[in-house]
N, CA, C and O atoms as a Tinker XYZ file with bonds, in Angstrom:
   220  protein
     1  N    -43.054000 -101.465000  -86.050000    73     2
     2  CA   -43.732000 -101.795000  -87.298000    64     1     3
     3  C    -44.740000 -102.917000  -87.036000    63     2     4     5
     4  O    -44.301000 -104.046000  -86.817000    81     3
     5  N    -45.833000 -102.729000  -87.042000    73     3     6
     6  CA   -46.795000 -103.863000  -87.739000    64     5     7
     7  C    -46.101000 -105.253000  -87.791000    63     6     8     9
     8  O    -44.899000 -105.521000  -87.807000    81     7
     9  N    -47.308000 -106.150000  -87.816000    73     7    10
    10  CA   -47.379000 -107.290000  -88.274000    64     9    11
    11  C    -48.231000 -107.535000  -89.446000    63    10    12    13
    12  O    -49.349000 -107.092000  -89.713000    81    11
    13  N    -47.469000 -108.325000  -90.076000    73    11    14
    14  CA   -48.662000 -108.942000  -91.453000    64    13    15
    15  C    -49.048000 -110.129000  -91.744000    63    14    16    17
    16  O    -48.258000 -111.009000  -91.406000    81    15
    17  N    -50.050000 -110.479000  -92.286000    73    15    18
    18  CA   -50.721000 -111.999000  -92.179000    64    17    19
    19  C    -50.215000 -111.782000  -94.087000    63    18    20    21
    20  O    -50.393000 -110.811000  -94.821000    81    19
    21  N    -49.476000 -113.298000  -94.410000    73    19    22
    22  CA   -49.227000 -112.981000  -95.887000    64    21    23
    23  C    -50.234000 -114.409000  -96.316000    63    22    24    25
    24  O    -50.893000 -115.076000  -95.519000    81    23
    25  N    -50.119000 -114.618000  -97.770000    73    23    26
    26  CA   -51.568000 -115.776000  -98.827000    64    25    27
    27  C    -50.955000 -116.680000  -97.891000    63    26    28    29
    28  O    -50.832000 -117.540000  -98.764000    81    27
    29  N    -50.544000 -117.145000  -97.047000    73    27    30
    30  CA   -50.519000 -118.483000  -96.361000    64    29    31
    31  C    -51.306000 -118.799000  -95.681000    63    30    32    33
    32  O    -51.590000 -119.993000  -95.585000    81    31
    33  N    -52.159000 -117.518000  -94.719000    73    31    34
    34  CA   -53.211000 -117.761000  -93.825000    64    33    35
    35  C    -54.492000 -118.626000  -94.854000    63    34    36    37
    36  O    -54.839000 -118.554000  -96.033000    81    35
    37  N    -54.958000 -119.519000  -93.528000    73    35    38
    38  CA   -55.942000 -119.916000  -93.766000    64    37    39
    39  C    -57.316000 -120.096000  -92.935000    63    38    40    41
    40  O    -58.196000 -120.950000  -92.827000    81    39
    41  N    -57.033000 -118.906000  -92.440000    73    39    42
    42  CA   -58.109000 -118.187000  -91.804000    64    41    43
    43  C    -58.667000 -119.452000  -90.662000    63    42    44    45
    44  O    -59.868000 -119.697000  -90.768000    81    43
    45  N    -58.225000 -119.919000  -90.046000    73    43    46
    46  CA   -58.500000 -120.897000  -88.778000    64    45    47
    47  C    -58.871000 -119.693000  -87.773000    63    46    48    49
    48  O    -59.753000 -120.016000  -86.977000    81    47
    49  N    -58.439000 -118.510000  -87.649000    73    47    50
    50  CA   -59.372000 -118.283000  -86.552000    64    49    51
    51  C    -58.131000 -117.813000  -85.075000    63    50    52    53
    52  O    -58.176000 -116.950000  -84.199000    81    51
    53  N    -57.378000 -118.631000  -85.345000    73    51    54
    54  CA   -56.284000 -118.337000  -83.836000    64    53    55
    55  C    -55.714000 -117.515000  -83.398000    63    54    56    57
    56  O    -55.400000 -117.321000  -82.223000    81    55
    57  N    -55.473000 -116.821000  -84.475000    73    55    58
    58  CA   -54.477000 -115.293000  -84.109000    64    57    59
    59  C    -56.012000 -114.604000  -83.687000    63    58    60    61
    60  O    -55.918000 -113.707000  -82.849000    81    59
    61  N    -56.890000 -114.802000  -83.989000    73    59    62
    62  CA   -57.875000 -113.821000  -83.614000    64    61    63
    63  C    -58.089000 -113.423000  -82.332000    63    62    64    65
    64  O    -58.125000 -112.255000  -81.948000    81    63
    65  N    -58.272000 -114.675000  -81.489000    73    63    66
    66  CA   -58.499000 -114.753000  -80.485000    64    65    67
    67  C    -57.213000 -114.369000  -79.026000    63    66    68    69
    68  O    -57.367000 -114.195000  -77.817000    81    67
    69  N    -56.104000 -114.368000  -79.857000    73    67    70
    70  CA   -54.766000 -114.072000  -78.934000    64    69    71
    71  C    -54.490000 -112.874000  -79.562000    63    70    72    73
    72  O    -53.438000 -112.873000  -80.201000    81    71
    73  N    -55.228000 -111.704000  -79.563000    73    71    74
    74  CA   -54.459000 -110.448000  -80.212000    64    73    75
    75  C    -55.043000 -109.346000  -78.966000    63    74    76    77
    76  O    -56.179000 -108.901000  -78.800000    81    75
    77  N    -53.912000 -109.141000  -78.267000    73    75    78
    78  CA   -54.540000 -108.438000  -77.054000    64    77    79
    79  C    -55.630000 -107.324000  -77.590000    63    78    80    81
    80  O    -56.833000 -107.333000  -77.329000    81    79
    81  N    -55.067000 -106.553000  -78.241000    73    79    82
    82  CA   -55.813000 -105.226000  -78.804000    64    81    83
    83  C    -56.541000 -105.130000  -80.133000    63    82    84    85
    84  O    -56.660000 -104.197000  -80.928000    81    83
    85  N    -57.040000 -106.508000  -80.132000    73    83    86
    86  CA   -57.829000 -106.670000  -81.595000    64    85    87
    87  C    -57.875000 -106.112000  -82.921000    63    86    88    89
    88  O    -58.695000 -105.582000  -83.670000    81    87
    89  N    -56.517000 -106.485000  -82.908000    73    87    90
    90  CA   -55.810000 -105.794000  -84.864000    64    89    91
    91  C    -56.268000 -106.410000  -85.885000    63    90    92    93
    92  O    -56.491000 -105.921000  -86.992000    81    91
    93  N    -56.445000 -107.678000  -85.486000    73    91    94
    94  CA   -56.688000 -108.587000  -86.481000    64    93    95
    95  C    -58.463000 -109.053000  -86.944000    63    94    96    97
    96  O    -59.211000 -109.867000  -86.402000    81    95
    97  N    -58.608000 -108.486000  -87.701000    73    95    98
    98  CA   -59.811000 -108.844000  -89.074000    64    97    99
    99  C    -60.106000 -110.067000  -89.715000    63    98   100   101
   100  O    -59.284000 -110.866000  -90.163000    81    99
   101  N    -61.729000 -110.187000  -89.730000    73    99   102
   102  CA   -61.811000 -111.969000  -90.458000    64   101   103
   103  C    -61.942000 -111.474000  -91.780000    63   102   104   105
   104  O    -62.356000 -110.355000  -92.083000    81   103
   105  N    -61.520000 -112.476000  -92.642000    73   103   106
   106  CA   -61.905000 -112.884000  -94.095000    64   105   107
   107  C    -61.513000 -113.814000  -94.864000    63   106   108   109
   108  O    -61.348000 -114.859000  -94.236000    81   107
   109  N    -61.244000 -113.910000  -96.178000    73   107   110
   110  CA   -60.516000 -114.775000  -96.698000    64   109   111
   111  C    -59.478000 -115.319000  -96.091000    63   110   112   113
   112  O    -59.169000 -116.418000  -95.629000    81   111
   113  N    -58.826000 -113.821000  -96.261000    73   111   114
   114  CA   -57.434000 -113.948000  -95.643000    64   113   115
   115  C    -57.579000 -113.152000  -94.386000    63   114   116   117
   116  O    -57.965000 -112.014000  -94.654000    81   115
   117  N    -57.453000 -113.297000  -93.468000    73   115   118
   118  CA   -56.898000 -112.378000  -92.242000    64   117   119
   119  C    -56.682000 -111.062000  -92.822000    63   118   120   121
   120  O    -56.713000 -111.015000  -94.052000    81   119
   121  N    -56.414000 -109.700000  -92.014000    73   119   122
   122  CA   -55.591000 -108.904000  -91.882000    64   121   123
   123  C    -54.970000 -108.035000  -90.379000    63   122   124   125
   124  O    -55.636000 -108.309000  -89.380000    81   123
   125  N    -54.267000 -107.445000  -90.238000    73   123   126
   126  CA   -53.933000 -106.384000  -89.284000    64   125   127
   127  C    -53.965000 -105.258000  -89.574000    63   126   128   129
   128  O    -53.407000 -104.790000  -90.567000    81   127
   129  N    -54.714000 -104.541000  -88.646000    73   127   130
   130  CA   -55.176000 -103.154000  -88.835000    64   129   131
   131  C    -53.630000 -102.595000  -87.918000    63   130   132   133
   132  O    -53.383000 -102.770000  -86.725000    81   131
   133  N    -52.789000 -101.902000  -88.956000    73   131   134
   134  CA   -51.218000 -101.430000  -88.637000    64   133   135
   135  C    -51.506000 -100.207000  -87.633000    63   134   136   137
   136  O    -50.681000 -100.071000  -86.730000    81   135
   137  N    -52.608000  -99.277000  -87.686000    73   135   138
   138  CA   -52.839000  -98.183000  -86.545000    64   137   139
   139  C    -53.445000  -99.012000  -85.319000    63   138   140   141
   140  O    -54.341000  -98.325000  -84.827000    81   139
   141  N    -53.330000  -99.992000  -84.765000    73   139   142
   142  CA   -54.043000 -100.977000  -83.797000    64   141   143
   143  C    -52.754000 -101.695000  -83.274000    63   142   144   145
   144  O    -52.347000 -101.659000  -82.113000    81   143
   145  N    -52.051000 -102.501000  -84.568000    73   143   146
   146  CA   -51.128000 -103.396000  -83.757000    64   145   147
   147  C    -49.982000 -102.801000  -83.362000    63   146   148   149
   148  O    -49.390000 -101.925000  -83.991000    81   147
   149  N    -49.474000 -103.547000  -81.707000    73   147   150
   150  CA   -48.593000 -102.779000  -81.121000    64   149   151
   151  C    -47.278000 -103.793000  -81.019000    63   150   152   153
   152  O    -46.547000 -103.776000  -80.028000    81   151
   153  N    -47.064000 -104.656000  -82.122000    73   151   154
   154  CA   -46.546000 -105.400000  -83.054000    64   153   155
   155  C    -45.541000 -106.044000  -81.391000    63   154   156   157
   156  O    -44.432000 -105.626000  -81.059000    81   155
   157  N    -46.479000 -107.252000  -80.532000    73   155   158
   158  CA   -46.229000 -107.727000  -79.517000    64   157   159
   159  C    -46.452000 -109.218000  -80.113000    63   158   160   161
   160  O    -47.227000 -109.987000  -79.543000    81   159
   161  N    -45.914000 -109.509000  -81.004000    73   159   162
   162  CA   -45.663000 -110.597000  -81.687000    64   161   163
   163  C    -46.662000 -111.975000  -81.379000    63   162   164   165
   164  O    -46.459000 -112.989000  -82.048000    81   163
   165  N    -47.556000 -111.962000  -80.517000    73   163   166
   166  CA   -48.419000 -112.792000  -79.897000    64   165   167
   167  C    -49.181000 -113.551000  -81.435000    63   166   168   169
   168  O    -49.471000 -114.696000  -81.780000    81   167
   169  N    -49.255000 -112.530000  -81.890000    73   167   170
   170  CA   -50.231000 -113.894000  -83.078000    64   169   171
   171  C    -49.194000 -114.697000  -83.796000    63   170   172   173
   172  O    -49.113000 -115.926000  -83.806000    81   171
   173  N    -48.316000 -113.734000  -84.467000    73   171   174
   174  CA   -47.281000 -114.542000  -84.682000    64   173   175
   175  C    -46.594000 -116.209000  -84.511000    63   174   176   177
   176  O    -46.140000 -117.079000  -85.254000    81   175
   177  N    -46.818000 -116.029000  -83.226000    73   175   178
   178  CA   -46.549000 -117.021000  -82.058000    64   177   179
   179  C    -47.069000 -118.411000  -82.069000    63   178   180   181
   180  O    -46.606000 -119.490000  -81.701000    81   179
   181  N    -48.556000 -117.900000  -82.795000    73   179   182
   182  CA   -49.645000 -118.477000  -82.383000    64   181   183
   183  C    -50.228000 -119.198000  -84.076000    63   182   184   185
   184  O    -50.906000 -120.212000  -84.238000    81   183
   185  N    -49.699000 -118.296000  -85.096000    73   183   186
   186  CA   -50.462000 -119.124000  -86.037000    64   185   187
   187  C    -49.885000 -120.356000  -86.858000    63   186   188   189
   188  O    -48.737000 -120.294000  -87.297000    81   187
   189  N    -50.625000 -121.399000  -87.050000    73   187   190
   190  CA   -50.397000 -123.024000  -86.980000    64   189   191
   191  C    -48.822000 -122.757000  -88.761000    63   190   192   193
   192  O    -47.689000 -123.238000  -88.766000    81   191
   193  N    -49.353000 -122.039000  -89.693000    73   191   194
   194  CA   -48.926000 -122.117000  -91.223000    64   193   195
   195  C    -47.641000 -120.636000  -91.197000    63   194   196   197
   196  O    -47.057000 -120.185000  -92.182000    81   195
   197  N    -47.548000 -120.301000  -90.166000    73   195   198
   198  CA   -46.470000 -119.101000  -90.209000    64   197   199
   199  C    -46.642000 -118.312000  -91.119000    63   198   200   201
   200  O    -45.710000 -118.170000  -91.910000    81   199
   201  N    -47.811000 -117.581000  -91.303000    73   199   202
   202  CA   -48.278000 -116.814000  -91.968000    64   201   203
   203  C    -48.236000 -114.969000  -91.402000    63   202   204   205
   204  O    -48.464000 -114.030000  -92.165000    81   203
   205  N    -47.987000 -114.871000  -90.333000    73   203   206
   206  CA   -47.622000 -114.060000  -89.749000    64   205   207
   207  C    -46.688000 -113.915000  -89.747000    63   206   208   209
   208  O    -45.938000 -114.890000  -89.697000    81   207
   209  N    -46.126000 -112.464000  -89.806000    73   207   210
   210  CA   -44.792000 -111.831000  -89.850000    64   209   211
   211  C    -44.494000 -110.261000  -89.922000    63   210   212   213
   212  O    -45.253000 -109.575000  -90.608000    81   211
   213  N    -43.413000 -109.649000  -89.242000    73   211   214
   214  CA   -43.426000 -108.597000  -89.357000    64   213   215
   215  C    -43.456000 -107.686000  -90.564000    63   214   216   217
   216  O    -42.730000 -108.027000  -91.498000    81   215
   217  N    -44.208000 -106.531000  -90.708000    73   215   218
   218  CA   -44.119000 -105.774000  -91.866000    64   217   219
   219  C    -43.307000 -105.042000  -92.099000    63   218   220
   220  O    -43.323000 -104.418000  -93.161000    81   219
């Protein structure tokens, strides 16, 4: 299953850059494109507000 960025992100930018297979989308809020992520928990890992989490 996917990962999901939930209203906590605040779009800093970090998971972006650590997502091996580039799931992750800018905007307001972040998102993950679920046919992309191969839910290897790396952003997760990585974002400062724990806004990431499995779907």
């Amino acid at each position: 299953m996917a990962h999901v960025i939930s209203d906590d992100c605040i779009a800093c930018g970090t998971c972006i850059s650590e997502c091996p297979v580039e799931a992750i989308s800018e905007g307001d809020i972040y998102s993950i494109n679920p046919d992309i992520c191969t839910d290897c928990g790396t952003c997760a890992e990585v974002c400062p507000t724990g806004a990431i989490h499995e779907g």
